[in-house]
DRENMI-198078 format. One record per residue (C-alpha): residue in one letter; y, z, x. Coordinates in steps of 0.5 Angstrom, whole numbers, plus 500, padded with zeros to 3 digits. Last residue first. Layout:
<atoms>
AYZX ...
</atoms>
This chain:
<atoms>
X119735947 X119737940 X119743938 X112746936 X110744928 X111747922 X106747917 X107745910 X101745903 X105745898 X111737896 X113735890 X117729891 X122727895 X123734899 X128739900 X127745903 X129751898 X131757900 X130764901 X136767905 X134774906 X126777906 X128780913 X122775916 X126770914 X125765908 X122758907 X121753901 X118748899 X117745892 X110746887 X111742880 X112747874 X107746870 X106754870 X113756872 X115757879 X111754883 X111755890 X111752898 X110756904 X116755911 X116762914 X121764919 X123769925 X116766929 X120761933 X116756932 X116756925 X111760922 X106758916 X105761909 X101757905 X102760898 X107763892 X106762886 X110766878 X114768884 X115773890 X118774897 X118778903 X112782902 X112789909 X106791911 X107795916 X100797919 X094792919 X094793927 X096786927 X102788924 X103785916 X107779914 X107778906 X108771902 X107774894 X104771888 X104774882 X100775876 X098783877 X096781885 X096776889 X097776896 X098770901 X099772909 X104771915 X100775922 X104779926 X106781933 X103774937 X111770937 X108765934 X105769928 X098768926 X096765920 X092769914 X091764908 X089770904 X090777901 X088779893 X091785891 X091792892 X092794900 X088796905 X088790909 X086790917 X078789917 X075788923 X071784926 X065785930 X066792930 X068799933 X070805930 X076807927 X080804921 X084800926 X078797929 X075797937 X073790938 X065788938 X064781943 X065775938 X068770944 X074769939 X075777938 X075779930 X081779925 X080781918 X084780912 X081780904 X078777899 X075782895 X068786895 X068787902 X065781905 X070777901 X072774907 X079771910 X080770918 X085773923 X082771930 X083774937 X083772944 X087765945 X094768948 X096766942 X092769936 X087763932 X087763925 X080762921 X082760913 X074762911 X069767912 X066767904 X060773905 X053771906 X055773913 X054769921 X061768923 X063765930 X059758930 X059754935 X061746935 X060741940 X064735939 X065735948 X073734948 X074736941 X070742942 X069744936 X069752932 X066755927 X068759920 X062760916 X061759908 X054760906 X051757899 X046753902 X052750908 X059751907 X064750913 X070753915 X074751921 X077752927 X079747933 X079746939 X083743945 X090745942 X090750947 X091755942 X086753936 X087748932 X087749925 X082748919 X080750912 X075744910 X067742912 X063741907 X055741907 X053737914 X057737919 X058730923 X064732927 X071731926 X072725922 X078720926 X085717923 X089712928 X097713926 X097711933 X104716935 X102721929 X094721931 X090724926 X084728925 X079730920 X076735916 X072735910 X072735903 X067731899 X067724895 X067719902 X074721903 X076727900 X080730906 X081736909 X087737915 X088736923 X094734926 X096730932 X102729936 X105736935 X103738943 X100745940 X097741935 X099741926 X096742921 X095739915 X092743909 X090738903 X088731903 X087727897 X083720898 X087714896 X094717897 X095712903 X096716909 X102718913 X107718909 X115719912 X121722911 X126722915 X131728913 X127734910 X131740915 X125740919 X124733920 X120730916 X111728915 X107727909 X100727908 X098723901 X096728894 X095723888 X096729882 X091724876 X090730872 X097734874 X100727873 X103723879 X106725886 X104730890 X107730898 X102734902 X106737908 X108736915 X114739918 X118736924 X122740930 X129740933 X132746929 X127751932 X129754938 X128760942 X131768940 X137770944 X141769938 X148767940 X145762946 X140760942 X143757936 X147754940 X142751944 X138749938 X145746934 X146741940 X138740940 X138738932 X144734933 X141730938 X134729934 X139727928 X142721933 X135718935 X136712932 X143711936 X141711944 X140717948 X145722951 X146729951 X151733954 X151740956 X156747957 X158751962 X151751965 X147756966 X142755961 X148755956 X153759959 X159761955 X167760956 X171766955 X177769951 X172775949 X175774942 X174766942 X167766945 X167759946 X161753946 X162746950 X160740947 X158734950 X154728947 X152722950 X151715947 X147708948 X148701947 X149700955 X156701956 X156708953 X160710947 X162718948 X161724942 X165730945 X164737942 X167744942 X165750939 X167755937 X165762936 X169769933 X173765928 X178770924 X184765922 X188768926 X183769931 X183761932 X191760933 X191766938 X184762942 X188756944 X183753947 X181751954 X181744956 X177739958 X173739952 X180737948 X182740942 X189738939 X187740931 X189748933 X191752926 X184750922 X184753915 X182746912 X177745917 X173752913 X170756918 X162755917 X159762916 X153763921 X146768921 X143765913 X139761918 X141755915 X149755917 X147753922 X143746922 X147744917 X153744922 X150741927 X147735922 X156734920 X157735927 X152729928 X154725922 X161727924 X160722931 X156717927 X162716923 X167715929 X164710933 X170706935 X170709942 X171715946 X171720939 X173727939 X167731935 X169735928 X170741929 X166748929 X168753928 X163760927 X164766922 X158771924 X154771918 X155778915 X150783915 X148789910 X145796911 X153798910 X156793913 X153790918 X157785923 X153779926 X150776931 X153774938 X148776944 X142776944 X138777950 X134783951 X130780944 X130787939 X123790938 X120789931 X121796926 X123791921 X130794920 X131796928 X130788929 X134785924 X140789927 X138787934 X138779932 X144781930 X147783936 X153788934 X161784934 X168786935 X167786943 X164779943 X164779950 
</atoms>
């Protein structure tokens, strides 16, 4: 299977000291401490029916997708030998070696009687000379009707992306995001929301109260976030399907910072009261909230680990806001700088840490650093070893995870003036990009992959 390549997930790995998926396959070649995007084919689909536009809008999508990740070099159509292929057939995998192509995939786009259509694509080890399993099968199909065209894409360029990978999807997912328009003193700041490569924008709240830090629960129908309205920030919940908007809880003081908790059940805050900001944790079912720090130091920006037992937060409780991880049920926990406490502090390092959020995957938590003037977007252990920063500018802030763990959205601003953009960066550091917005977009997260 693939001789001539090494995994590349694996490769990326051993550089950052992670441990390699068992079941990546097809990456990239590495030369010289660099990789190589694996070069990949893929074609436009064969077309049974008059719709041959929305069948190159979805390769057009699957293609995007991929090339993406920084991991996939799309072969020029141009360079293509074999222009007879069937879904049915095997290819002729000499004329596609010819041009250097280690992964083809072939696809089929179907009119089906009812209004809707399927699409069937089937994914080929050209080297290997070999047909490759998606989930057993020896290929897939997809049908759905024509509005959800770009979800089909998505899904197409997850399994493929998988199968070459060995690492979980993230294509068919949303981002939801503060989109700011207007001059810096007057700046209206409505909660948005797109599809994970910035198509299908929409605004989910007016504008007239400004929000700030959405987001997303673990089903990714609700999204919690701070509100203005009524003249101070506090928390509120929003339901995407009803687009019904609910105040949590009838804290006094102010209430902002949050996120949800694991099992998408509670959620995390931060509350300012007399002078004191705690972090607290809701019962959304019964509304009760219980406190989970008690420090005349700022706690704020609360993250939950996966498996719901630990918590990052942030806390000048040392001198200068740093990050400290603590046990949810408050018990004392053994600290990697020895001793045992209720929280523990795992930044040592110079500089300004905050907006912790721990990593899907449970192996690192993401954070904003500042120091000498600029901003950076860090990942650290969460033993507070290997700290390694990704990416810097003049701002950079509000990291979150896809759902894959192996990339981080966040926004900057390269400029004073400037207006804040999204952008995103893999966990090597490589292919940081820009992810397009219609106006000024900070504040993103990323949503769990939609069902």
């Amino acid at each position: 299977m693939l001789k001539r390549l090494m995994p590349l997930l694996a490769v990326i790995a051993l550089a950052l000291g992670l441990a390699a998926p068992a079941s990546a396959q097809l990456v990239v070649r590495v030369d010289e401490g660099n990789y190589k995007p694996t070069p990949i084919a893929i074609p436009d689909f064969q077309v049974t029916g008059s719709n041959t536009q929305l069948a190159k809008q979805i390769a057009d999508v699957v293609r995007a997708d991929l090339a993406s990740t920084g991991l996939f070099d799309m072969q020029n159509p141009a360079s293509f030998i074999q222009r007879d292929l069937s879904i049915n057939a095997e290819p002729r995998f000499a004329d596609w070696k010819i041009i250097r192509t280690d992964a083809l995939v072939v696809g089929a786009f179907e009119e089906l009687p009812d209004g809707k259509f399927a699409v069937s694509f089937r994914l080929w080890d050209v080297y290997g000379g070999e047909l490759m399993q998606i989930n057993g099968e020896p290929g897939r199909r997809l049908a759905t009707t024509p509005e959800n065209w770009r979800r089909i894409a998505h899904k197409i360029a997850d399994s493929i992306y998988t199968r070459l990978t060995g690492e979980d999807p993230y294509f068919d997912t949303r981002i939801v995001y503060i989109a700011e328009t207007g001059p810096k003193t007057e700046r209206v700041k409505r909660l948005a929301i797109m599809d994970s490569d910035g198509a299908n924008q929409q605004y989910l709240t007016s504008g007239r109260s400004t929000v700030l830090t959405p987001r997303f629960s673990p089903s990714a129908q609700e999204i919690t976030y701070m509100s203005y309205e009524g003249g101070r920030p506090r928390v509120y919940l929003f339901n995407i399907g009803t687009g019904r908007q609910e105040l949590l809880g009838n804290f006094p003081g102010m209430t902002f910072a949050p996120r949800f908790a694991t099992d998408g059940q509670s959620v995390l805050l931060s509350q300012a009261q007399r002078g004191n900001t705690d972090i607290y944790i809701m019962n959304l079912r019964t509304r009760e909230s219980r406190r989970l720090t008690d420090h005349p130091a700022i706690d704020t920006s609360p993250s939950m680990s996966p498996d719901g037992k630990s918590i990052v937060f942030n806390s000048d409780r040392g001198g200068t806001p740093q990050l400290y991880i603590m046990n949810t049920d408050g018990s004392p926990r053994a600290c990697p700088s020895g001793g045992r406490d209720t929280a523990c502090r795992i930044t040592f390092g110079r500089g300004r840490y905050s907006t912790p959020v721990w990593s899907p995957r449970g192996d690192l938590i993401a954070f904003t650093k500042q120091e000498s003037g600029k901003f950076y977007i860090g990942v650290i252990g969460t033993d507070g070893q290997g700290e390694r920063l990704l990416t810097e500018a003049y701002l950079n802030e509000g990291p979150d995870w896809s759902p894959n763990g192996r990339v981080i959205v966040y926004f900057r601003e390269n400029r004073p003036g400037a207006g804040p953009q999204l952008w995103s960066v893999d966990l090597s550091g490589r292919n940081e990009r820009r992810v397009m917005t219609q106006t000024d977009a900070s504040d993103p997260a990323w949503s769990p992959v939609l069902q």
